[in-house]
ChimeraX commands (.cxc) that place a marker at each C-alpha (Angstrom):
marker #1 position 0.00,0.00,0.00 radius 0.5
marker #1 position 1.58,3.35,-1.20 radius 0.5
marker #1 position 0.80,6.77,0.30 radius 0.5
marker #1 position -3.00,7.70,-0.85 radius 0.5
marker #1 position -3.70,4.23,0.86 radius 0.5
marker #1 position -2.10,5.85,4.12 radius 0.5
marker #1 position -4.01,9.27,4.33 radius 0.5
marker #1 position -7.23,8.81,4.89 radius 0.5
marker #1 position -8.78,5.44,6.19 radius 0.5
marker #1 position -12.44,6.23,4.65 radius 0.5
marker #1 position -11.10,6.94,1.51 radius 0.5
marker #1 position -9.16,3.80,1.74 radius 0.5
marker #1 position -12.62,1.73,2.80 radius 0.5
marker #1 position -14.54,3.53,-0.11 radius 0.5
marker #1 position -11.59,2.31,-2.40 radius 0.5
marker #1 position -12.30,-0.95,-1.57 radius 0.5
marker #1 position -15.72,-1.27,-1.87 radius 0.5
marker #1 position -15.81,0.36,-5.22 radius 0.5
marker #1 position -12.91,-2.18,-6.26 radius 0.5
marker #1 position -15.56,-5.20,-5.97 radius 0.5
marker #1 position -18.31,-3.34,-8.15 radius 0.5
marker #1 position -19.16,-4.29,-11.35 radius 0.5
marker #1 position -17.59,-2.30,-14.51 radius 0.5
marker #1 position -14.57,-0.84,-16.00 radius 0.5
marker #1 position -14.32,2.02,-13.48 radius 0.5
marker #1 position -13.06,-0.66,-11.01 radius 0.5
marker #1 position -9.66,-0.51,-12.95 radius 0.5
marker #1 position -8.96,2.76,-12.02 radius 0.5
marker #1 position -9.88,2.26,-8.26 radius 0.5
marker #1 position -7.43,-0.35,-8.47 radius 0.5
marker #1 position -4.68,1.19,-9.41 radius 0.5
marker #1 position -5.30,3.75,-6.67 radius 0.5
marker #1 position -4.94,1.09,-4.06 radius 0.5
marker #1 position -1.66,0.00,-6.14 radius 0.5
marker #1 position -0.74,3.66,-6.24 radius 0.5
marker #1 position 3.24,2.39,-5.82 radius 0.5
marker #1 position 4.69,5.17,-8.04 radius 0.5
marker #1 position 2.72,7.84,-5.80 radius 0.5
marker #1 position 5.20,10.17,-3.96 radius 0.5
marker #1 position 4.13,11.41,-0.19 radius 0.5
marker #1 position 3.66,15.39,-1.50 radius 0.5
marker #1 position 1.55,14.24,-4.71 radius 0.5
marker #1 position -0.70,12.01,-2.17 radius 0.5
marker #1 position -1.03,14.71,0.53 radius 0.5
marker #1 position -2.24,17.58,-1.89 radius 0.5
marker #1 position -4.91,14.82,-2.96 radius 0.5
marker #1 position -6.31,14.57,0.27 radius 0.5
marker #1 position -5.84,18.09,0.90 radius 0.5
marker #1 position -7.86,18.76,-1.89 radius 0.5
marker #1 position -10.88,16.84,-0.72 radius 0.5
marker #1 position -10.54,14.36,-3.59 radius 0.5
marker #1 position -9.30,11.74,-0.80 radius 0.5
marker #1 position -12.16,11.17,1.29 radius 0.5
marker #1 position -15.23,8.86,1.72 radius 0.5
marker #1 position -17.50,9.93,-1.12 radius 0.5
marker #1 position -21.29,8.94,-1.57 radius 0.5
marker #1 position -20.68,7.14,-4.58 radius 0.5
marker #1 position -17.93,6.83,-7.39 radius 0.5
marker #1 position -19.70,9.66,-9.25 radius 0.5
marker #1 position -19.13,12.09,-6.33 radius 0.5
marker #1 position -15.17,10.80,-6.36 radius 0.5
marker #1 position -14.90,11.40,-10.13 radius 0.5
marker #1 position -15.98,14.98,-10.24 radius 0.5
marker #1 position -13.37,15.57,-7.07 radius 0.5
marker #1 position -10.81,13.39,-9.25 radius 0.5
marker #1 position -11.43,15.46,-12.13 radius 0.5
marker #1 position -11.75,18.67,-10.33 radius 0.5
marker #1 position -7.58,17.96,-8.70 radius 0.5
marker #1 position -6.69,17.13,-12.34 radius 0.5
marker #1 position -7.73,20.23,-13.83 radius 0.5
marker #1 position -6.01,22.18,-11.05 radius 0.5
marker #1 position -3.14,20.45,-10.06 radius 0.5
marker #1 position -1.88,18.46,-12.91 radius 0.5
marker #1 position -3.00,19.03,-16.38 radius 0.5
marker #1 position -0.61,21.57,-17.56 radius 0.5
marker #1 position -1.65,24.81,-19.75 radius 0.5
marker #1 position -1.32,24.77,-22.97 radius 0.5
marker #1 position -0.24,26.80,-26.08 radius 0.5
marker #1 position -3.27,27.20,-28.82 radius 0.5
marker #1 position -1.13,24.96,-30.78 radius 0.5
marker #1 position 1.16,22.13,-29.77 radius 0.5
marker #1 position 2.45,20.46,-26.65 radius 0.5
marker #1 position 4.14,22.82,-23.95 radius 0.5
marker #1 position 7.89,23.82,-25.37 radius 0.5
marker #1 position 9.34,22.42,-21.91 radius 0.5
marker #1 position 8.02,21.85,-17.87 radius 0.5
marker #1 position 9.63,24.59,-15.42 radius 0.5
marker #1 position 12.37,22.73,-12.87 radius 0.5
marker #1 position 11.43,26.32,-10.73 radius 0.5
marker #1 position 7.48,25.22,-10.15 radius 0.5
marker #1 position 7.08,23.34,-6.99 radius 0.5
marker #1 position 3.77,21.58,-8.51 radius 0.5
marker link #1:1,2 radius 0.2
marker link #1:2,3 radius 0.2
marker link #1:3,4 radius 0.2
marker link #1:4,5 radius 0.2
marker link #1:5,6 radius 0.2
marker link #1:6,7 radius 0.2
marker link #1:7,8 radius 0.2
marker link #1:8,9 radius 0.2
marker link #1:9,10 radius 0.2
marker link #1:10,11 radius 0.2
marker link #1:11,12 radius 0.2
marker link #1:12,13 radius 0.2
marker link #1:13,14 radius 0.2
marker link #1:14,15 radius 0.2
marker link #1:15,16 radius 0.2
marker link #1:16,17 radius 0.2
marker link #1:17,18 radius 0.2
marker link #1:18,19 radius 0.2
marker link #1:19,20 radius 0.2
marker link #1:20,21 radius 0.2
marker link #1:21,22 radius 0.2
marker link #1:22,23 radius 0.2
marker link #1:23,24 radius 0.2
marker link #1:24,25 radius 0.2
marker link #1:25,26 radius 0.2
marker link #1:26,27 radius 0.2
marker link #1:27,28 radius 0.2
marker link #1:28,29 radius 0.2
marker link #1:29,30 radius 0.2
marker link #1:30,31 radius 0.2
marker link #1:31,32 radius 0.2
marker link #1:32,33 radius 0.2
marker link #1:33,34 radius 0.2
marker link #1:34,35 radius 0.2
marker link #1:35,36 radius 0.2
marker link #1:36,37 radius 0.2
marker link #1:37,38 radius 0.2
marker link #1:38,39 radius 0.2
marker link #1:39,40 radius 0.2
marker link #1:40,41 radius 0.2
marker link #1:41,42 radius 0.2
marker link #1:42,43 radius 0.2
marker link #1:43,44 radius 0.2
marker link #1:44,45 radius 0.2
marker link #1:45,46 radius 0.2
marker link #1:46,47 radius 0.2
marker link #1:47,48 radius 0.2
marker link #1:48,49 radius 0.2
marker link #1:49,50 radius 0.2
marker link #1:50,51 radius 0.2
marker link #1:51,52 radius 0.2
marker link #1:52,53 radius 0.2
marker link #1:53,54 radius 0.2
marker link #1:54,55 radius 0.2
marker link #1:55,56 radius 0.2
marker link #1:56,57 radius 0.2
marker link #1:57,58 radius 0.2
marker link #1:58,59 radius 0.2
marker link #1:59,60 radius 0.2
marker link #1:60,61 radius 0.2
marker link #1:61,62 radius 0.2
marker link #1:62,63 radius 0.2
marker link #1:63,64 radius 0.2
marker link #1:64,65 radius 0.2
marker link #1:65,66 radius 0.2
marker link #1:66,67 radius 0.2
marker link #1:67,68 radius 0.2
marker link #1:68,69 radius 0.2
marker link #1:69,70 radius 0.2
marker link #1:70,71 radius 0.2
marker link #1:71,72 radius 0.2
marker link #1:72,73 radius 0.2
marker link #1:73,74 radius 0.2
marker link #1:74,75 radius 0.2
marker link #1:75,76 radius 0.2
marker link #1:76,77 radius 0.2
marker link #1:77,78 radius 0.2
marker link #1:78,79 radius 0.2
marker link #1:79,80 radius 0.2
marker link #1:80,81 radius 0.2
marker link #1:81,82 radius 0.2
marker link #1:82,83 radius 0.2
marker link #1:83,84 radius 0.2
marker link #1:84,85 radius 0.2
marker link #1:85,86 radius 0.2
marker link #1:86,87 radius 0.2
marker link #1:87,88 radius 0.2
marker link #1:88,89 radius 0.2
marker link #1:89,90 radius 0.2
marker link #1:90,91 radius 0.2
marker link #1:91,92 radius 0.2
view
């Protein structure tokens, strides 16, 4: 058990019972209880986001999921092409 398996014990419970549900989603849940390649920081600004916690259902975790993505780790980018390089200067 990495990190996000670590930080909050609901989230961890809610994990596992959407692991045993029927459906493709249970993939991704999965690979959050795998999450080896998480680092501590990454794990604790999930949970400090809210996104780590014991949801209602999986639809309630995916707009939290979706809402960290958009602000902590899809990148901006130009109106044409990928990003011309990543800053070694940002801290996220």
């Amino acid at each position: 058990m990495g990190p996000l398996g670590r930080i909050d014990a609901g989230f961890l419970s809610f994990l596992r019972q959407l692991a045993d549900e029927p459906g493709a989603g249970r993939l991704v849940v999965r690979n959050f209880l795998l999450d080896e390649g998480v680092v501590a920081d990454r794990a604790e600004s999930y949970r400090g986001s809210g996104a780590a916690a014991a949801h209602p259902g999986r639809a309630d975790w995916g707009a939290a999921h979706g809402k960290y993505l958009q602000q902590q780790v899809f990148l901006d980018r130009p109106a044409e092409g990928t990003p011309a390089e990543l800053s070694q200067d940002e801290e996220d």
